[in-house]
C-alpha positions in Angstrom: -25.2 -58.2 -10.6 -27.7 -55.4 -11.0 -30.8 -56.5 -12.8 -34.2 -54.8 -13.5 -37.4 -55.5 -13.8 -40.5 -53.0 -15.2 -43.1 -52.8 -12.6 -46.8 -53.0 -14.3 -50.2 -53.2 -11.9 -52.9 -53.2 -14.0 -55.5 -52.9 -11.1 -55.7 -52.7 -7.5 -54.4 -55.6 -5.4 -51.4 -57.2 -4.7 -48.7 -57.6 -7.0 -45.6 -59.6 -6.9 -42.8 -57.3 -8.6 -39.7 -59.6 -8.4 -40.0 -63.5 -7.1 -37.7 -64.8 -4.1 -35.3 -66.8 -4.4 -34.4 -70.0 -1.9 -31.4 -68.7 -0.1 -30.8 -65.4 -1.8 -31.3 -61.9 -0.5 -32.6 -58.8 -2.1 -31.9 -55.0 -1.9 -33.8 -52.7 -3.6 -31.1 -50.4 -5.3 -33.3 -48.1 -7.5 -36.5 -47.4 -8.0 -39.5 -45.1 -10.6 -43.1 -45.3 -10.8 -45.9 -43.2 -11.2 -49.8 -43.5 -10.3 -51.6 -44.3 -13.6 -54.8 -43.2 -11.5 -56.1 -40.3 -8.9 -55.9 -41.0 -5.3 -53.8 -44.0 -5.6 -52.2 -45.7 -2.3 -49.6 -47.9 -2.3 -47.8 -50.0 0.1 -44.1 -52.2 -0.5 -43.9 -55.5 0.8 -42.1 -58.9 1.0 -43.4 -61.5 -0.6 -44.3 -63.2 3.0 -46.3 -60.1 3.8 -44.5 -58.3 6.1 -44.8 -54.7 5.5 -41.7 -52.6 3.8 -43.1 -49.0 4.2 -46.4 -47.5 5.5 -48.9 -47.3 2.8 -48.7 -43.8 0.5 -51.4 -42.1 -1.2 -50.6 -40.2 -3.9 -52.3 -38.4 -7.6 -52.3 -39.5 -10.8 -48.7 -38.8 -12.9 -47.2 -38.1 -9.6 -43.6 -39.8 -9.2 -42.2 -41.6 -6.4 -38.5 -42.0 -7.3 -36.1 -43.7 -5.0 -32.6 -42.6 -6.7 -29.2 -44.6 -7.0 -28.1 -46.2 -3.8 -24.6 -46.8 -3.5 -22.4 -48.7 -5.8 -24.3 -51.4 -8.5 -22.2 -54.1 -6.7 -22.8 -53.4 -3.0 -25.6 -54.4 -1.0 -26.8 -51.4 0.5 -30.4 -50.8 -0.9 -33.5 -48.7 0.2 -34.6 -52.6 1.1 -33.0 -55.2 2.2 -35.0 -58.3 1.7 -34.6 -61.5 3.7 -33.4 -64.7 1.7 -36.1 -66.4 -0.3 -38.4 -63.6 -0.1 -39.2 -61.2 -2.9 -40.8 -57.6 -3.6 -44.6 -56.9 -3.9 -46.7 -53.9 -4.1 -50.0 -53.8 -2.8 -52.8 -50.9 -3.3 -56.0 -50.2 -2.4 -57.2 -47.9 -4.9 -55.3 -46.9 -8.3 -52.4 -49.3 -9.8 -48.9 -48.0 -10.4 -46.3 -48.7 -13.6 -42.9 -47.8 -13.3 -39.3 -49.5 -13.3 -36.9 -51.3 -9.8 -33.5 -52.1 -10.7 -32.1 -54.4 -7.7 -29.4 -57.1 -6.8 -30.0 -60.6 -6.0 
């Protein structure tokens, strides 16, 4: 079932966007967000660290937008996360706010 979640960093750092769970997979089906901030980087992750993209620097009201991917049943996502692991951003400078919509 496709579920989403609002995606709010209020600073730099690492932020956990949706939690793992034991056993489950993720995919990443949609995704929205925008740099609250100049110069922001940002970088996706799993919850274990492993890196999902290279990190991305980009300006202030500037949108990344990963559009519909596939059916809302399917499993075909821009990610595909391993089971018990979950999505986190991390940045460096700047914090993001936008929306992921994803199955699990």
């Amino acid at each position: 079932m496709l579920a989403s979640k609002p995606i709010i960093q209020a600073a730099p750092g690492t932020t956990v966007v949706i939690a793992g769970i034991p056993g489950r997979p993720l995919y990443v089906k949609r995704l929205c967000l925008t740099a609250s901030t100049a110069a922001t980087t940002l970088q996706f992750q799993d919850t274990a660290g492993n890196n999902l993209t290279g990190v991305m620097t980009f300006s202030a009201g500037q949108p990344f937008v990963l559009p519909d991917r596939g059916e809302a049943s399917s499993q075909d996502g821009w990610f595909e996360i391993g089971a018990g692991n979950g999505l986190q951003i991390v940045s460096v400078t700047g914090s993001v706010n936008g929306v992921v919509q994803y199955i699990q």
